[in-house]
C-alpha positions in Angstrom: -64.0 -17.5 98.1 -60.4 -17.9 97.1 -61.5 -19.1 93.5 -63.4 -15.9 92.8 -60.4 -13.9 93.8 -58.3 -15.5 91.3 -60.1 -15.2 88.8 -59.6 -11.7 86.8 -62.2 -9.4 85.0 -61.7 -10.2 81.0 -63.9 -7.8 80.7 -61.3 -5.3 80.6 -59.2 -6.5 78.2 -61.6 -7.0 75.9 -62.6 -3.1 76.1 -58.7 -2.2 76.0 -58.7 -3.7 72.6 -61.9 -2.5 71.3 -60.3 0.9 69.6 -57.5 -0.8 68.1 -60.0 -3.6 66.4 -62.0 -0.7 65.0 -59.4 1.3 63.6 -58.1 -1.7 62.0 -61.5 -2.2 60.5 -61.3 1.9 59.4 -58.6 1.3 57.6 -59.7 -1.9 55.4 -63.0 0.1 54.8 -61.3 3.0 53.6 -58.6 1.1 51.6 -61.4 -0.8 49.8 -63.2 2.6 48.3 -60.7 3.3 45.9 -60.9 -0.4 44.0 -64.8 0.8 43.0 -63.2 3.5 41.3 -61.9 1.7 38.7 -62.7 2.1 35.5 -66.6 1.1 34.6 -65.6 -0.6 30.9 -65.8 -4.2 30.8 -64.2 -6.5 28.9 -64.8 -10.1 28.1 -61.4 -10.8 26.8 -60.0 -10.2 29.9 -62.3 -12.1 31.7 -61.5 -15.1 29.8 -57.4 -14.3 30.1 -58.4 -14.4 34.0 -60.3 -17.6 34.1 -57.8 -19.6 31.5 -55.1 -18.3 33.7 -56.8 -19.8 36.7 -57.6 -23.0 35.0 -53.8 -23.3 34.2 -52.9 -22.7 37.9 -55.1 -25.2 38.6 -54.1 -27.5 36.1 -50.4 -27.2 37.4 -51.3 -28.1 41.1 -53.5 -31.0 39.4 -50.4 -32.4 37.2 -48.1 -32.2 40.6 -50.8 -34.1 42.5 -51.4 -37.1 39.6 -47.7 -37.0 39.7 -47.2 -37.3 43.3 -50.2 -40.2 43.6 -48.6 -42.5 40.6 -45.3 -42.1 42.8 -47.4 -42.9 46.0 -48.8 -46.0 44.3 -45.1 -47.5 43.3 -44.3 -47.4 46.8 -47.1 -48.6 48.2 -46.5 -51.6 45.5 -43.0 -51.7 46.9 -44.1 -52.6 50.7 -47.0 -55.3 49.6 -49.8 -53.0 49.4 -50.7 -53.8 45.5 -54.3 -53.2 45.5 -53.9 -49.7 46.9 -50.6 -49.0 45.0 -52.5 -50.0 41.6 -55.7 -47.9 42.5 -53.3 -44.6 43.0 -51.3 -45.2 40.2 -54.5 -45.2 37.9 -55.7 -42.1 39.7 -52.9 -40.4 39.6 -52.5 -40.8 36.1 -56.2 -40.0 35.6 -55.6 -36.8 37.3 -51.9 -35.9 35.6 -53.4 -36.5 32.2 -56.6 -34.6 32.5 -55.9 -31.4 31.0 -54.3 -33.0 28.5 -57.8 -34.9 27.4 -60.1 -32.4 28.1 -57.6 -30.0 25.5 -57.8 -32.7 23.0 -61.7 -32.3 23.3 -62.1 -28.8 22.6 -59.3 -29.6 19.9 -61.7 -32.2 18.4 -64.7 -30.8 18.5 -63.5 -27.4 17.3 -64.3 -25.1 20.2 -60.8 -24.1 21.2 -60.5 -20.8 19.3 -63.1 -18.8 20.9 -63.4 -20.9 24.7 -62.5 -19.4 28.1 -60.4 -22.8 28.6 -56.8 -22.7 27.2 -53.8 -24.9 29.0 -50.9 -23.7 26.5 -49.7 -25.0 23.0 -49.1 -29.0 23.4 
């Protein structure tokens, strides 16, 4: 019976919480109304800015990463590891250079000028 004694009600503090959770959630609903007020136009141009800036983001984080793996690979060449440290050092540079090729596509094939892709002048 001393186990049941010790063990408190949650219930309560569940319930002592319950106005500020849904006053929270008030004031996200009522913060979101005004972004469907915006204006009704829409623009392709600036749907493609949006997505070519997102693929640039990404393309950053991608170069870092390639960057990071080729480095990765030297050292794991350094401590004996040389089928691993060759296999990140391809990747890496797979992934670094990317961008670059898949620019050189669109560049080639002539669909740069009017694509949703753009990485910057090379």
């Amino acid at each position: 019976m001393k186990i049941i004694q010790h063990i408190k009600p949650i219930s309560h503090k569940i319930r002592s919480r319950l106005p500020s959770l849904l006053m929270a959630a008030a004031i996200l609903a009522l913060n979101t109304i005004p972004a469907f007020a915006q204006s009704t136009t829409f623009s392709s141009t600036d749907l493609k800015t949006g997505i070519s800036n997102s693929l640039a983001v990404i393309m950053m984080f991608g170069f870092v990463l390639g960057i990071s793996c080729v480095i990765y690979g030297g050292f794991a060449i350094r401590r004996g590891d040389v089928d691993q440290g060759k296999m990140s050092i391809i990747g890496g540079a797979i992934i670094a250079a990317a961008p670059a090729v898949i620019f050189a596509f669109y560049k080639i094939f002539g669909i740069d000028g009017n694509s949703s892709v753009g990485i910057g002048n090379f």
